[in-house]
C-alpha positions as CSV (number, residue, x, y, z in Angstrom):
1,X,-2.0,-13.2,20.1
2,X,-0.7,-10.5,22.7
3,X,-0.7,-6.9,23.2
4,X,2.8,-6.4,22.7
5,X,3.0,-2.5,24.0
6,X,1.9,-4.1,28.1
7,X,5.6,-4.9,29.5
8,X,3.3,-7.1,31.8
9,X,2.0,-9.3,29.1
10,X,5.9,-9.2,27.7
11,X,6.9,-10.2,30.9
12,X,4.3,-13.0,31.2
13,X,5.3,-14.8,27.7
14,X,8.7,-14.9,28.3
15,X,10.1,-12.0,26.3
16,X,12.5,-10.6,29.2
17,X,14.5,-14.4,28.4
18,X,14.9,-13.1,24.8
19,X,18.5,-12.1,23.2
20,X,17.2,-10.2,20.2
21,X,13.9,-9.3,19.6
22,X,12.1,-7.9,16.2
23,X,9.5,-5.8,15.9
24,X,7.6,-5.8,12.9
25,X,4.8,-3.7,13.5
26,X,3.8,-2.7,10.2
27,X,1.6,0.6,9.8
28,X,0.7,1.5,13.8
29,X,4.0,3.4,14.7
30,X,2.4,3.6,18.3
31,X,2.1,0.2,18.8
32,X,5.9,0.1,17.6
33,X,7.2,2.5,19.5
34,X,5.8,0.9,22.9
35,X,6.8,-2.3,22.1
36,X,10.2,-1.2,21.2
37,X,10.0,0.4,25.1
38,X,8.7,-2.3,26.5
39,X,11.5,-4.8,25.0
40,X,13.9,-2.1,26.2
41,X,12.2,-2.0,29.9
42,X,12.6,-6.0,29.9
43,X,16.5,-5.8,29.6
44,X,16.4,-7.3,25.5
45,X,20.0,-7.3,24.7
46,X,19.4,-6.6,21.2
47,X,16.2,-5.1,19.6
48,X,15.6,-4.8,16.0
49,X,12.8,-2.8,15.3
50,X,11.3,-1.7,11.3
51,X,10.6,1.9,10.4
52,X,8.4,3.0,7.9
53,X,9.7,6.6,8.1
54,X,12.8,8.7,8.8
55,X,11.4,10.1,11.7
56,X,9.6,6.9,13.2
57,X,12.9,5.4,13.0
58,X,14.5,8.1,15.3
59,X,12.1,7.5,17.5
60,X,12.6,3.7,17.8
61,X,16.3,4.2,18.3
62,X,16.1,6.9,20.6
63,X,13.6,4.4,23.0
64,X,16.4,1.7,22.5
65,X,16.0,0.0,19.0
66,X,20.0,-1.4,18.4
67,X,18.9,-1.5,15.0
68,X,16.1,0.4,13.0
69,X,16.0,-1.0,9.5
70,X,13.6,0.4,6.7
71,X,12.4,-2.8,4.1
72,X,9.9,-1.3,2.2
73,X,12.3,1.9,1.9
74,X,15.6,-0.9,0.9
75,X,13.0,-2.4,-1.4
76,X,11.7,0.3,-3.1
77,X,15.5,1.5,-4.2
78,X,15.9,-1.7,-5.1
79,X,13.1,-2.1,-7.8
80,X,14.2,1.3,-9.3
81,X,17.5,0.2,-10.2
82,X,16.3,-2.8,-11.3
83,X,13.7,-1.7,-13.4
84,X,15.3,0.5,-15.3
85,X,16.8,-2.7,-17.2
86,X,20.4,-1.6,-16.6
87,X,20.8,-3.7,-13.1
88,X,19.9,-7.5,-12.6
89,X,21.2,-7.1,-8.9
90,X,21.9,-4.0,-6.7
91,X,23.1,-3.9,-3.6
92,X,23.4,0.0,-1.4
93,X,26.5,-0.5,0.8
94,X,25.6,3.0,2.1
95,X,23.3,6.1,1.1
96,X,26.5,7.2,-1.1
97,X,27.6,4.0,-2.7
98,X,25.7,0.7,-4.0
99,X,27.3,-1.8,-7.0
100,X,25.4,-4.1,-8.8
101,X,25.7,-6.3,-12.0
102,X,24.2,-6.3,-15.9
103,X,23.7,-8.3,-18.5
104,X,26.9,-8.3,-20.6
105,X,25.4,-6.7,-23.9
106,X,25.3,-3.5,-21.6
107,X,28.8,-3.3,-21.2
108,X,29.4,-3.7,-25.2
């Protein structure tokens, strides 16, 4: 267990030697935010970083995230298509266009 926002403590388990890093801070978007930094300070090639809102992820990219990506957002879109019984599997490709697949007897 480590305070992950300290580039010192970082530093000091070996975090600078990474090639990608993820941070999966879940509620404390400060805590994100300076870790994120901190990875970014240390010279991580490639930082992935979760978001739990449009705006926290702006943030986390413009501190040096590579990649924000938003699973309980993803998830969430997911379950609605697949609750409303006409999708077994959905898959968003971008905001503008997904495809999925049904059971056959909703084709018919």
């Amino acid at each position: 267990q480590a305070d992950t926002t300290n580039t010192r403590t970082l530093k000091q388990i070996g975090a600078g030697d990474a090639v990608t890093a993820v941070v999966c801070i879940g509620t404390g978007i400060e805590a994100s935010v300076l870790t994120t930094t901190a990875l970014v300070d240390l010279g991580v090639k490639n930082i992935w970083a979760k978001a739990i809102t449009a705006a926290h992820g702006r943030i986390l990219q413009r501190v040096g995230a590579h990649n924000v990506v938003y699973p309980e957002a993803e998830m969430g879109s997911r379950v609605a298509h697949l609750v409303t019984g006409q999708m077994l599997e959905f898959l968003a490709l971008d905001d503008d266009f997904g495809f999925g697949h049904g059971r056959s007897s909703d084709y018919s």
